[in-house]
C-alpha positions in Angstrom: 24.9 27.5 23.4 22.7 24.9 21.4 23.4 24.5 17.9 20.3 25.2 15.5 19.7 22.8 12.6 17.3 23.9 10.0 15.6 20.7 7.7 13.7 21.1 4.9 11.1 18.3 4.7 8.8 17.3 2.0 8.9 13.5 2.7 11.0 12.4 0.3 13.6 9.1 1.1 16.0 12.5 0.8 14.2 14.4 3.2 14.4 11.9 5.8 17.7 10.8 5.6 18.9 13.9 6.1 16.4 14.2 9.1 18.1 11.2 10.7 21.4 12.3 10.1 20.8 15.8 11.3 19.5 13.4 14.8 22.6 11.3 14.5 25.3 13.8 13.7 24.1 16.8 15.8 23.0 15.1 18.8 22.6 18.0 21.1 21.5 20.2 18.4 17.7 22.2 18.1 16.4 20.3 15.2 13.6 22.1 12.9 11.9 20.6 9.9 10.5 23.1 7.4 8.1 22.3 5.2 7.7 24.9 2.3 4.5 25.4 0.5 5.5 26.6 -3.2 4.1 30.1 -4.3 3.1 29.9 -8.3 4.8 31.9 -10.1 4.0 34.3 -13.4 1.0 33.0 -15.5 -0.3 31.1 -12.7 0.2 33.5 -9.8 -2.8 35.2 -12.5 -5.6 32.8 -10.5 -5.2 34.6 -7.1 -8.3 32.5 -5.9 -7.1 29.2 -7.0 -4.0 30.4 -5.0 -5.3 31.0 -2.1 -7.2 27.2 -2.4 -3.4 25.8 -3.4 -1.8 27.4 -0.4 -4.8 25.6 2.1 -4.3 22.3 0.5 -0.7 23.4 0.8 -0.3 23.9 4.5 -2.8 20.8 5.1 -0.4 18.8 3.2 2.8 20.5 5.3 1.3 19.5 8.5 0.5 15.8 7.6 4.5 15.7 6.2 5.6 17.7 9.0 3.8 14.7 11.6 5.8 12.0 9.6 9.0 14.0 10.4 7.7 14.0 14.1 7.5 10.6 14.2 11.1 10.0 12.6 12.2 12.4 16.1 10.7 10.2 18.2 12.1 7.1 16.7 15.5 8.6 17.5 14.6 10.0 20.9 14.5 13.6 19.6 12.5 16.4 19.9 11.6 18.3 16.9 10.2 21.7 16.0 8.3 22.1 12.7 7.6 24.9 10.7 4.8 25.6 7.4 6.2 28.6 5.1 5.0 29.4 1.9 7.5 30.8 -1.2 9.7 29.7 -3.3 11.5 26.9 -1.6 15.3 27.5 -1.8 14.2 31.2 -1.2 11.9 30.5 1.9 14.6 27.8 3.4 17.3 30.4 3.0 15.9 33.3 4.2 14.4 31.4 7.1 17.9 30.1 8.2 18.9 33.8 7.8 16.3 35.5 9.3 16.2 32.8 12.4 19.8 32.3 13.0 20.4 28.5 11.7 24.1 27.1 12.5 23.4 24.5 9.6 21.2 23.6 6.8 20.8 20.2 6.5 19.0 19.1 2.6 18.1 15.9 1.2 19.9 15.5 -2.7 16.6 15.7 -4.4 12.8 15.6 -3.5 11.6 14.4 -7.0 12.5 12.4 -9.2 12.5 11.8 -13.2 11.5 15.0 -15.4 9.7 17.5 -12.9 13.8 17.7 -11.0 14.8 18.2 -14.4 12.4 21.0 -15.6 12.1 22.3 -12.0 16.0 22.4 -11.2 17.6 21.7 -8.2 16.4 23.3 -4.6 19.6 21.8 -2.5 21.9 23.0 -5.3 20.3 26.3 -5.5 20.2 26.5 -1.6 23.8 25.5 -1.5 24.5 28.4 -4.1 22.7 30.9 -2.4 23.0 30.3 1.0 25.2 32.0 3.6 24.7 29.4 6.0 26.5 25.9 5.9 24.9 23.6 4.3 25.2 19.7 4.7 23.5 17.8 2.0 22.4 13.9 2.5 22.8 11.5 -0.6 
């Protein structure tokens, strides 16, 4: 039986080292990268239309991310599936793994840097905390 690596990707330095090592340490693993768009929440959820504008630009964003991940595969001789979701990111990446039956989560530290991680917390810490799937995360 393969193993199933799940990899949320947003193109961060993080993201991508944890792409490579997922290649490097699972070699004969199913490798996905998951790029999640982010749902507003409260006040802003309010402008359903600008929503629904968001969540294009969203996916559209995703797929051009998601192609820089498929690029990293090939670099290391690896296919790669890739996935657009939309939700709250450490919800969507740990209901996916859930939900599809993901051996391993494999997270970069950090996507951002500087005050939005500090005011938006944490998705690998809250994915570690919530998750009932191992989780590896790459420094």
């Amino acid at each position: 039986m393969t193993e199933r690596i799940l990899v949320p990707f947003d193109g961060s330095d993080p993201a991508e080292a944890a792409l490579e090592y997922a290649f490097e340490t699972f070699p004969d693993a199913s490798v996905t990268a998951l790029y999640v768009v982010p749902v507003p929440e409260g006040y802003w959820r309010a402008f359903g239309a600008a929503e629904e504008i968001d969540m294009k630009q969203g996916r559209e964003r995703g797929a051009e991310l998601l192609e820089e991940a498929t690029a990293i595969a090939q670099e290391h001789d690896r296919e790669l599936e890739t996935e657009v979701d939309k939700g709250k990111p450490e919800q969507t990446i740990v209901s996916q793994a859930e939900d599809e039956a993901y051996d391993t989560i494999v997270i970069g530290s950090h996507g951002r840097e500087g005050v939005s991680r500090i005011l938006l917390g944490s998705v690998a810490e809250n994915v570690v905390r919530r998750s009932p799937t191992p989780v590896v995360v790459v420094r």
